[in-house]
C-alpha positions as CSV (number, residue, x, y, z in Angstrom):
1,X,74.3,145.3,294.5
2,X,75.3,141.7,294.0
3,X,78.6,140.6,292.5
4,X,79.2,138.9,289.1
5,X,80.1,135.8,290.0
6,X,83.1,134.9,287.8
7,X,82.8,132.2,285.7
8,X,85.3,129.2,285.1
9,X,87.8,129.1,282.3
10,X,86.3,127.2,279.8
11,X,89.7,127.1,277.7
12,X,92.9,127.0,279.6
13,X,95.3,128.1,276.5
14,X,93.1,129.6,274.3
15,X,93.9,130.5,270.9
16,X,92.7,134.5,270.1
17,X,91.9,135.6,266.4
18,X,93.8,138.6,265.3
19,X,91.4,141.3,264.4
20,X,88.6,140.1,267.3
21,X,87.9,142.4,270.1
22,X,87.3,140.4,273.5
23,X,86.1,141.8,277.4
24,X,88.8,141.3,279.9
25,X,87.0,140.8,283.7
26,X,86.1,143.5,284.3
27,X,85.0,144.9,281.2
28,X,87.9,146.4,279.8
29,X,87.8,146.1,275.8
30,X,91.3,144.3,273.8
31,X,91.6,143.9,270.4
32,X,94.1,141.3,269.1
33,X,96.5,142.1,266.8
34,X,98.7,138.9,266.4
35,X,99.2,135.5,267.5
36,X,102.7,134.0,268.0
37,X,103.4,130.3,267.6
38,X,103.7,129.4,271.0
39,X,99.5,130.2,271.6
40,X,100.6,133.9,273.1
41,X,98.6,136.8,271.8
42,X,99.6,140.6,271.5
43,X,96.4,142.3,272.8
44,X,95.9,146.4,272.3
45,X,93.7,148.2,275.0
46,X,91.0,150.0,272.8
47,X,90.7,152.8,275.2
48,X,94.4,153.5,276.0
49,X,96.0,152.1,273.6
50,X,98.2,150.0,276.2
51,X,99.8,147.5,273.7
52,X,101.3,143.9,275.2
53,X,101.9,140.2,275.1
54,X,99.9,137.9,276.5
55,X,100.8,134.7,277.9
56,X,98.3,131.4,278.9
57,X,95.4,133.1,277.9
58,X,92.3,131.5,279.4
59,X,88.7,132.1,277.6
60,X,85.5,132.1,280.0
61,X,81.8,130.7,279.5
62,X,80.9,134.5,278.5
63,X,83.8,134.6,276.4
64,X,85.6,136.9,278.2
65,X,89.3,136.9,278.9
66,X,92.0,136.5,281.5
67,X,96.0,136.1,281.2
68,X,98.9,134.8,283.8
69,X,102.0,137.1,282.4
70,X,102.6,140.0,280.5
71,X,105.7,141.4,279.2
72,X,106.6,143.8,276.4
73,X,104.3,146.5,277.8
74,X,104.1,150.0,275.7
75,X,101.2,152.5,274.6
76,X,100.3,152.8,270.9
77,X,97.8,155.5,269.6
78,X,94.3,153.7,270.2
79,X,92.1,153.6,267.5
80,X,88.6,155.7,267.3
């Protein structure tokens, strides 16, 4: 089986829209829920419900999704 080869960030500091869902390599679904000033984004794991900020967010050519830190890490009830 060959590997996905992984793209380059197209957008080093990328600005998320609350209410989008975006692919995290590799595949896991996040849905947005708000955007601070500072370009950071709280993401919420559709499947588990995992529930975080996001720091220097970086958006690939598929427009997929990567992050460098995380912090304020709980589980919310994910939606159905």
């Amino acid at each position: 089986m060959k590997s996905k080869k992984k793209t380059k960030p197209v957008v080093i500091g990328a600005q998320l829209i609350p209410g989008h869902k975006y692919s995290a390599q590799p595949g896991t679904l996040f849905e947005c829920l708000a955007v601070t000033e500072k370009g950071a984004a709280k993401l919420r794991s559709v499947m588990s419900g995992a529930t975080f900020t996001a720091e220097e967010i970086c958006m690939y050519e598929d427009g997929s999704i990567s992050w460098s830190d995380v912090h304020d890490l709980h589980y919310e009830k994910a939606k159905q």
